[in-house]
C-alpha positions, 0 to 999 in steps of 0.5 A, a space after each residue: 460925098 457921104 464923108 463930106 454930108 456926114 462932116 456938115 451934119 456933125 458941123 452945122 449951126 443946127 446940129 444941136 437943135 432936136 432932131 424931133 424939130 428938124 424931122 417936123 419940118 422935112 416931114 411937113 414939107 414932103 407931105 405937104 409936096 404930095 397933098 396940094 401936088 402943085 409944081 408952084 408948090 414943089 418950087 418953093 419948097 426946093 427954094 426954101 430948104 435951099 435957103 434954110 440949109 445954106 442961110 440958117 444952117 451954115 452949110 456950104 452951098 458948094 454942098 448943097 448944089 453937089 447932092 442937090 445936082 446929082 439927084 436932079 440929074 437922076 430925076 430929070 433922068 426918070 420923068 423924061 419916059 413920063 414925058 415922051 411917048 414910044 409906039 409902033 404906030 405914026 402919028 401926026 409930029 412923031 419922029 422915026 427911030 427906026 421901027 419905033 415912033 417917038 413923040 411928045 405931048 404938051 399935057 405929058 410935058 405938063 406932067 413931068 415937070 409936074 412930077 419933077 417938081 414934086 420931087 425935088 421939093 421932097 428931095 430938098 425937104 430930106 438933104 435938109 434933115 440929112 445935112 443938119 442931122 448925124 445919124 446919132 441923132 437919129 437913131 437916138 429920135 427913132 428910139 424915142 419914138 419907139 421903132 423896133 430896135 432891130 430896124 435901127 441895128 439894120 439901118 445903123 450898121 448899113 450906114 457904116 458898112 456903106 462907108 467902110 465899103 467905099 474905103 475898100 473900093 477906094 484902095 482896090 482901085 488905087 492899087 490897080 492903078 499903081 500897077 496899070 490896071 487901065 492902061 488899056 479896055 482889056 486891062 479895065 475889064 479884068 480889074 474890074 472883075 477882080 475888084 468885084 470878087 474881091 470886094 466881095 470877099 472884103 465884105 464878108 470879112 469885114 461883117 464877121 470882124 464887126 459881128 466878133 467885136 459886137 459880141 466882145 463888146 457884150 452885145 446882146 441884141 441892141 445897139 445903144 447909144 448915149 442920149 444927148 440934151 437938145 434944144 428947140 429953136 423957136 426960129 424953125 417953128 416960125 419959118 414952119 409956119 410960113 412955109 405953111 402959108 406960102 404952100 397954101 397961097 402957091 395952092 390957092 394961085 396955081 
């Protein structure tokens, strides 16, 4: 999936608008999510960075609705403790799980989907600059904005060493396979643990390979990157502005 988000955010239509531009919208909508706090408002802005990812952006929707998919999962996931109750206490429509009292109330209802409503705008808000933006770009932007350059080394080399990890898995576990590593519960157990140790040990191998290539390519304590020209798409800054006026009636009317 990270290859797949990282390819449409080198190929979409907006890949060569400013950063800055995209940033502002994701970052207005997030903020805007969390001040009116409106599950009306959570709605229209998943529904409108849906439609700028897939109708203006170009990405897929097939994409779009995999990563969106997968953290609405873990979301409806986390608000179902808002919205169900546990005691050791009976109480009227309660049911018993043993010593153990669960119960639902409609104002805890409310409140999660409330909350998942929030964060699902938010959520959207930011697959939209992720899918529209390589990190390139966004290194080049936090520089811009003058972030210390050891937080963008951090971040940067975090991001490529996720990758280069999952390319490590993804042998191991081939390779386990090819000599029936899972043929049986034992047998998954036991490659399990030596894909563990080993990834490790691949982990460690591979930041000292990337620190020697760092420092033979005379690095001296920060990752620079070619500035690039950008535009500004005057477009985005008026759907900015509906999605504004539409947040603040979804405020005025829920």
């Amino acid at each position: 999936m990270l290859r797949v988000i990282d390819r449409y955010a080198f190929t979409n239509r907006l890949r060569t608008v400013d950063p800055a531009q995209k940033s502002g919208i994701a970052l207005t909508t997030i903020v805007l999510c969390l001040m009116l706090d409106r599950p009306l408002v959570g709605g229209l802005a998943l529904l409108w960075m849906i439609g700028l990812i897939i109708g203006y952006a170009r990405v897929p929707w097939r994409v779009m609705m995999a990563v969106l998919s997968a953290e609405s999962v873990f979301l409806v996931l986390s608000v179902i403790g808002i919205a169900v109750s546990l005691s050791f206490e009976a109480s009227a429509h309660a049911l018993q799980l043993g010593p153990i009292y669960l119960s639902i109330h409609r104002t805890s209802v409310l409140v999660a989907l409330q909350v998942l409503s929030r964060a699902l705008g938010c959520a959207a808000a930011l697959n939209f600059l992720i899918l529209t933006t390589p990190l390139i770009d966004l290194i080049d932007l936090l520089h811009r904005w003058r972030i210390p350059a050891i937080v963008i080394d951090i971040m940067m080399l975090s991001y490529r060493a996720i990758f280069l990890l999952l390319d490590t898995l993804e042998r191991m576990v081939i390779a386990q396979q090819a000599r029936l590593g899972y043929a049986s519960w034992r047998a998954t157990l036991r490659s399990s643990a030596m894909i563990g140790s080993r990834l490790f040990i691949a982990a460690y191998q591979r930041s000292r390979m990337l620190e020697q290539a760092l420092i033979g390519r005379g690095f001296c304590g920060e990752v620079r990157v070619l500035p690039l020209r950008y535009r500004y798409d005057p477009v985005l800054w008026v759907f900015l502005v509906m999605i504004v006026i539409t947040f603040g009636l979804a405020r005025m009317w829920g």
